[in-house]
C-alpha positions as CSV (number, residue, x, y, z in Angstrom):
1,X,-138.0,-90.0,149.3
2,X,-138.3,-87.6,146.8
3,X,-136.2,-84.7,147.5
4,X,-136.7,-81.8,145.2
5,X,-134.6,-78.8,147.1
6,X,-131.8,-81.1,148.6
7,X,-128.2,-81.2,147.0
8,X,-127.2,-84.7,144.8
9,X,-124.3,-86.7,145.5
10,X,-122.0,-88.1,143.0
11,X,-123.4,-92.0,143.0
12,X,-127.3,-90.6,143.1
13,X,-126.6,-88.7,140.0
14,X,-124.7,-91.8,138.5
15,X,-127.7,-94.2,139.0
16,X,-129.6,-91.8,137.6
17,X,-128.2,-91.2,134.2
18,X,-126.9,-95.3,134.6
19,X,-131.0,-95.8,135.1
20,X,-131.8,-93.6,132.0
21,X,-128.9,-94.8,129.7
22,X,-130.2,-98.5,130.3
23,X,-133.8,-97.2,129.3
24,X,-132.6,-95.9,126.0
25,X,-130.8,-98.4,125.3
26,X,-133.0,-100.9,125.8
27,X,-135.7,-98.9,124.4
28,X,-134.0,-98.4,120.7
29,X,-132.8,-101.4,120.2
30,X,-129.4,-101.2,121.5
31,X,-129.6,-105.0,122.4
32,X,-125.9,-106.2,121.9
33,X,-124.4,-102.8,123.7
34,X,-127.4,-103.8,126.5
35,X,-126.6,-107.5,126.8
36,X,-122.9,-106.8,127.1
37,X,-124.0,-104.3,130.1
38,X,-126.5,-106.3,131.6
39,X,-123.9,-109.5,131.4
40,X,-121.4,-107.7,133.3
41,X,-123.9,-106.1,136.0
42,X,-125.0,-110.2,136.4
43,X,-121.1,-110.8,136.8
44,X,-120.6,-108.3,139.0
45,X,-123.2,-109.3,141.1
46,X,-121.9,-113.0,141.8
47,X,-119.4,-111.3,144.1
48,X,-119.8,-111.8,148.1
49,X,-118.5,-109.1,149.0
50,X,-118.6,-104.5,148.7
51,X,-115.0,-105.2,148.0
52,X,-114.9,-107.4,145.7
53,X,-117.4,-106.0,143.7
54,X,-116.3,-102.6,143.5
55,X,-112.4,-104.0,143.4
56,X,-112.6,-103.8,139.3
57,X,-113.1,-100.1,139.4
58,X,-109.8,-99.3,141.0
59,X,-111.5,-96.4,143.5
60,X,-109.1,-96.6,146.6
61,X,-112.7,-95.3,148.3
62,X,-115.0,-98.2,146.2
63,X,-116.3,-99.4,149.8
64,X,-117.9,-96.3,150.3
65,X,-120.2,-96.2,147.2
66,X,-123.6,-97.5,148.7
67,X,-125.3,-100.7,148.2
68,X,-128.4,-99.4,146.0
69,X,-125.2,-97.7,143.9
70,X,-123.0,-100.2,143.1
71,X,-124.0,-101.9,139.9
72,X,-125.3,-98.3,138.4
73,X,-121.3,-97.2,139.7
74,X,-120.0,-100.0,137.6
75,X,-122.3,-99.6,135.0
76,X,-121.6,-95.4,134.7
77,X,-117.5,-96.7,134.9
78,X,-118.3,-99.3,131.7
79,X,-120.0,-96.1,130.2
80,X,-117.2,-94.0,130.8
81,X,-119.0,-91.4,132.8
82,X,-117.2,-91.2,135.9
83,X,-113.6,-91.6,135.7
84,X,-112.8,-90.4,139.8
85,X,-110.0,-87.9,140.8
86,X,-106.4,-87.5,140.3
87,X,-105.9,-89.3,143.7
88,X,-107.7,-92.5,142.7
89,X,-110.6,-92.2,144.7
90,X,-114.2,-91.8,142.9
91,X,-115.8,-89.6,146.2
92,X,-119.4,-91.5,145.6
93,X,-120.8,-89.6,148.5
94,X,-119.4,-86.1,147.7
95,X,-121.8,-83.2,146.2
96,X,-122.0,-83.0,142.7
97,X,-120.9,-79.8,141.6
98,X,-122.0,-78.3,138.4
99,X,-119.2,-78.8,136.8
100,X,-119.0,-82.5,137.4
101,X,-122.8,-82.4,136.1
102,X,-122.5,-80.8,132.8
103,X,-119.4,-83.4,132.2
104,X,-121.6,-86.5,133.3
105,X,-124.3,-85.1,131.1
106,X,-121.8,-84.5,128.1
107,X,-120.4,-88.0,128.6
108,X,-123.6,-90.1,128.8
109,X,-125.0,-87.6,125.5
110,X,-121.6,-89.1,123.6
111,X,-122.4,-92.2,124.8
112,X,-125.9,-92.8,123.8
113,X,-124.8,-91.4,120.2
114,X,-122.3,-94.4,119.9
């Protein structure tokens, strides 16, 4: 649902820019930093359980991030967008604040430049 006027938590904004870094990548020929990336999402996804998959992130709150999330969660962490909160928890489902927006955006722009 397409939600123009609603606020964004912290894992929808994550699998967005985790969506759009994959696109560029993919799209200028990043293929080794891609196929490392996609190669770990696959790994990642082997797991059986939310635990285990989120257990490499270290997020004392990783069971909360939401299925549809997950691999764009890992994928942001591998990116080093998202690096969670003093008290090790990563708050997937709090609102975004602009702050934590304009550092996202700041981190994926490095990023892509690498």
């Amino acid at each position: 649902k397409f939600a123009p006027n609603q606020k964004i938590s912290r894992q929808d904004m994550l699998v967005i820019m985790g969506r759009y870094m994959s696109y560029v990548e993919k799209s200028t020929n990043k293929e080794e930093k891609s196929a490392d990336a996609d190669n770990s999402l696959a790994s990642a996804n082997t797991d059986s359980s939310a635990d285990d998959y989120t257990d490499g992130l270290g997020y004392t709150d990783s069971a909360d991030i939401s299925d549809y999330a997950r691999e764009w969660i890992v994928y942001a962490a591998q990116h080093s967008l998202v690096s969670g909160y003093d008290d090790n928890t990563l708050r997937p489902k709090a609102i975004l604040t602009r702050a934590e927006g304009t550092a996202f955006t700041v981190r994926m722009m490095r990023s892509l430049d690498n």
